[in-house]
C-alpha positions in Angstrom: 19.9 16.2 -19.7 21.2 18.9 -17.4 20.3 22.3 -16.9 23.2 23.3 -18.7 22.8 21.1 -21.2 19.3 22.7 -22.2 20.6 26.0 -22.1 22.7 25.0 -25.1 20.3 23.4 -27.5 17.5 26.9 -26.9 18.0 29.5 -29.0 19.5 32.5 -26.9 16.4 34.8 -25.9 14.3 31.9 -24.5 16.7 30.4 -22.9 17.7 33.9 -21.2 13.8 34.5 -20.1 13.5 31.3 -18.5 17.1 31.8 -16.7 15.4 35.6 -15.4 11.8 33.5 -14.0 13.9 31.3 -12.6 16.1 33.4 -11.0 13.0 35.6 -10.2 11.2 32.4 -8.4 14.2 32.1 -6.2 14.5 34.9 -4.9 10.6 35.5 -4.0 10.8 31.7 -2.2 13.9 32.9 -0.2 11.8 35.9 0.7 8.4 34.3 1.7 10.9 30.8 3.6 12.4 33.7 5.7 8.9 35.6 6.7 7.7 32.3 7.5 10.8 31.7 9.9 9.9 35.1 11.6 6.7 34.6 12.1 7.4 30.7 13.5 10.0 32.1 15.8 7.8 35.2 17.3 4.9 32.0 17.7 7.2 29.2 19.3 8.2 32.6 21.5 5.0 33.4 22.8 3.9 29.8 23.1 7.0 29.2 25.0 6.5 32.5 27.1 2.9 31.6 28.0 3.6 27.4 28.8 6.5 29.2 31.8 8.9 27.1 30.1 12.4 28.1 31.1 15.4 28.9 29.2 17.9 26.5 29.9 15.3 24.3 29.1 14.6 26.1 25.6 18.1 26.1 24.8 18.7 22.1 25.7 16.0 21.4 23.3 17.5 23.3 20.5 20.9 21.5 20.7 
């Protein structure tokens, strides 16, 4: 079965309340998978920083 397909056999209020914790989930994962880029990039930064390792190099790797 789909997602929308389960919708339609709930009765109305459940079906709402899971579609708001759901919804709620999402956003608070979006939230904590961008902290957790900041917090890799301001690492990889200082790790980079402290190893001497140059720019142009930095940026070859990325590509």
């Amino acid at each position: 079965m789909t997602t929308k397909d389960c919708f339609s056999v709930l009765p109305p209020v459940p079906a709402a309340a899971i579609r708001t914790t759901a919804q709620g989930n999402e956003k608070h994962v979006r939230s904590l998978l961008f902290k957790l880029a900041v917090e890799m990039d301001m690492m990889m930064n200082i790790l980079a920083e402290a190893m001497e390792i140059p720019e142009e190099q930095l940026r070859k790797l990325r590509v």
